[in-house]
Every structure is written in C-alpha cells, then in structure tokens.
C-alpha positions in Angstrom: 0.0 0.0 0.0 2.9 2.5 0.9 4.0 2.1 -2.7 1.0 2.7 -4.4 0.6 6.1 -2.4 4.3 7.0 -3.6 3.1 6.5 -7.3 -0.5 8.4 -6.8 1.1 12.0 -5.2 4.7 12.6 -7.1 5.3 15.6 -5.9 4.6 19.4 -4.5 3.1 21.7 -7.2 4.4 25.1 -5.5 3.6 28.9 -7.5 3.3 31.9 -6.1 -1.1 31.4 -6.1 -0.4 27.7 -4.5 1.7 29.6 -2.0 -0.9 31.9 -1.3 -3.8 29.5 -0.8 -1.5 27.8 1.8 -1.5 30.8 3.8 -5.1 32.6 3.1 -7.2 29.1 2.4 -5.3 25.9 4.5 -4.9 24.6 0.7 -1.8 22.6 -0.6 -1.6 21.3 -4.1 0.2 18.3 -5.5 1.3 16.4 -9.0 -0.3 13.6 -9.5 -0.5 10.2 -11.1 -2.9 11.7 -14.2 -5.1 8.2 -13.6 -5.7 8.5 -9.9 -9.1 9.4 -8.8 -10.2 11.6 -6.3 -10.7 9.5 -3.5 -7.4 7.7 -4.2 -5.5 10.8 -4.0 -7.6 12.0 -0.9 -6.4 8.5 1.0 -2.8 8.8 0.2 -2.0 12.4 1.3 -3.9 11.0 4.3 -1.5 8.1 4.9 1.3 10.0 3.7 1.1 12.9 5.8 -1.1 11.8 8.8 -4.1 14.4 8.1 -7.4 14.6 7.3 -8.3 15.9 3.7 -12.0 18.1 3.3 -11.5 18.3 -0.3 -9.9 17.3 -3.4 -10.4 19.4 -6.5 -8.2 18.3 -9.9 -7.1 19.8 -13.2 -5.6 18.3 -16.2 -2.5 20.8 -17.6 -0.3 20.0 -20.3 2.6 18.7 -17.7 0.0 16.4 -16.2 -2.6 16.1 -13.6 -2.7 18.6 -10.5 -4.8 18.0 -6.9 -5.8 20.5 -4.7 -6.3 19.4 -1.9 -7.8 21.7 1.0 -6.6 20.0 4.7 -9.9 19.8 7.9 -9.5 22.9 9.9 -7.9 20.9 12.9 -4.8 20.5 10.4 -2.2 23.4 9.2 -1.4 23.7 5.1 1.8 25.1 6.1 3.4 22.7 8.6 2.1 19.8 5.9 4.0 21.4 3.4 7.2 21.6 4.9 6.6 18.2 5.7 6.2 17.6 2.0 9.0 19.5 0.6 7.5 22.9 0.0 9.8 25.2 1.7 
C-alpha cells in the first residue's frame, strides 16, 4: 500500500497562487498520477502525511494532472508542506 501512495502523489506543485492558498485558504496542491481518482488521492495524502483531507479538487494541464487538496480545519497547510517539501 505504501507504494502505491508514492506512485499516486509525485510531488509538490508550488507557484506563487499555491503559496498563497496555503497561507489565506489551508490549501496545498500536488502532481499527481494523471489516472488516480479523487478518493485515491484523498487517501494517500492521508496516509502519507497523517491528516485529514475536506477536499480534493483536480485539473488536467499539459505537464500532467494537479490535486488541490484543502486539509480539515484541525490540520495546518503550512506545517504539511514543509513536511512535504514545500519550503
């Protein structure tokens, strides 16, 4: 199961507007697998970083497939995204 979460989030999409919904909206975005559904991106940011996802919204752009994820109130965008490699 660990695997397959490696191959469903490959890594942290970070621009100036992701960096901004971080701070303003407790939102984090991610590259991901461009098959992966919602709900199996939604369970492996969970088991990857230990939180509890509200949302997942996705769009298809010509490098691939991005997830935003927006994190429960009880959980902080910015200390899961040092934990993910955004700073």
């Amino acid at each position: 199961m660990s695997e397959l979460r490696h191959r469903v989030v490959l890594h942290a999409y970070v621009t100036e507007k992701s960096m901004d919904e971080m701070e303003r909206l407790n939102k984090l975005e991610f590259a991901v697998d461009r098959r992966a559904t919602r709900a199996e991106i939604k369970r492996a940011v969970e088991g990857l970083y230990q939180c509890k996802v509200a949302k997942v919204n996705t769009k298809i752009v010509r490098t691939g497939k991005i997830a935003t994820i927006t994190l429960a109130k009880e959980f902080s965008a910015e200390d899961i995204g040092s934990r993910a490699g955004v700073f």
